[in-house]
Structure formats: C-alpha cells, structure tokens
N, C-alpha and C positions, 0 to 999 in steps of 0.2 A: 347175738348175745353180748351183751355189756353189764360189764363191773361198774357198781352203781357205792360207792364208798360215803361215810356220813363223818364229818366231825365236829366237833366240841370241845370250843376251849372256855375255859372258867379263867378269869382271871380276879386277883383280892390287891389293893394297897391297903397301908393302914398309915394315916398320918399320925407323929408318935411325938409327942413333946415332953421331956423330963420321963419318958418311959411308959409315959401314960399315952394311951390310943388316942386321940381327939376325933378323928373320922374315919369309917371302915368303909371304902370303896369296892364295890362288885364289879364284874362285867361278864356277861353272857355271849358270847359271840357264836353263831351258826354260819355253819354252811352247805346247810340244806334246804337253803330258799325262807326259812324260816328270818325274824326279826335279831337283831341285836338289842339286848339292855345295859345300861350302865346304871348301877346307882350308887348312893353315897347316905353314908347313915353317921350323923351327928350323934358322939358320943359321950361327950363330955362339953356340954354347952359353954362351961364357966372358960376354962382353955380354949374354947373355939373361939371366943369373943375375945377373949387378949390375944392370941396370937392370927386371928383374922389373914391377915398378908402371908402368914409363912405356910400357914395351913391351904391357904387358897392356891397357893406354888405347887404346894405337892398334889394335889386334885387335879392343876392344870398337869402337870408331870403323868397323871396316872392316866389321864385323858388323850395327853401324847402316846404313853405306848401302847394303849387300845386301840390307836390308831394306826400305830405300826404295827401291831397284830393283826389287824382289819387286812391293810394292805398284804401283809403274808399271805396272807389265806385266799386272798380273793389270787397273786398271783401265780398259787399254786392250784388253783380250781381251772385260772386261763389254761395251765400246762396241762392240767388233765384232758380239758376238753382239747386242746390241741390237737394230744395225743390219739387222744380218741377218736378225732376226725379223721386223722392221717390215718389210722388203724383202718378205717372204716373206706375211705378211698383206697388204700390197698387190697383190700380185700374185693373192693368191687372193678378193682383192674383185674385181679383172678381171676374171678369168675366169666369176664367178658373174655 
C-alpha cells in the first residue's frame, strides 16, 4: 500500500505601471506527471510599448520564480520518492 499524494500550484504576477496592470502572468505547475504552462496576457498594449524594458524585467523576474517553484517541487517529489523507497526496503527486510 502506498500514499499516492497530488499537488497544484497556481501561481499570478501582474506587471503594474503607474498602478495600471500592463501584463498578467499565469503559471500552472503539476506534479502529477502532468505538463507545466506559463502564460502572459498583454493588457494594456499603449503602456507595454513605452515601457517595453521594465515590463520585460518583471516577466523575466516572474519566469525566475516559476523556476524556483519548478525546483521546489520537483525536490520535494525526490524526498518523497525517497522515502518511499526506504519505506518499501524496510519492509521487504521484515518480511525476509
């Protein structure tokens, strides 16, 4: 018998200029064997186009830490399975 656990993280940026949104960044991350998506939804075109450079920083910034939540996840999935293994070799030194 094995605990079979699912997670789901959601993550939002919003790049904001003068208070105004200019782009709304998603990200979908699984770890249940399933895909990852990222996307990025242009919101205010006029703003995107003059500040280009500082909006593009924060996209790369929101791309960094889906990356470090990528990494989380995956090395908490290593410890489970880990554990799981050891679990599972323990058990089969019992029984023998």
């Amino acid at each position: 018998m094995a605990l079979r656990k699912t997670k789901s993280t959601s993550l939002t940026g919003e790049s904001v200029i003068n208070g105004t949104t200019v782009v709304r960044m998603t990200a979908s991350l699984s770890t249940s064997g399933g895909s990852d998506s990222v996307n990025q939804y242009v919101q205010n075109v006029d703003l995107y186009n003059a500040n280009k450079r500082d909006v593009r920083k924060d996209i790369s910034a929101f791309q960094e830490y889906v990356y470090e939540q990528q990494d989380a996840i995956d090395a908490e999935l290593a410890a489970d399975k880990e554990a799981a293994d050891k679990e599972a070799a323990d058990s089969e030194k019992k029984e023998a």
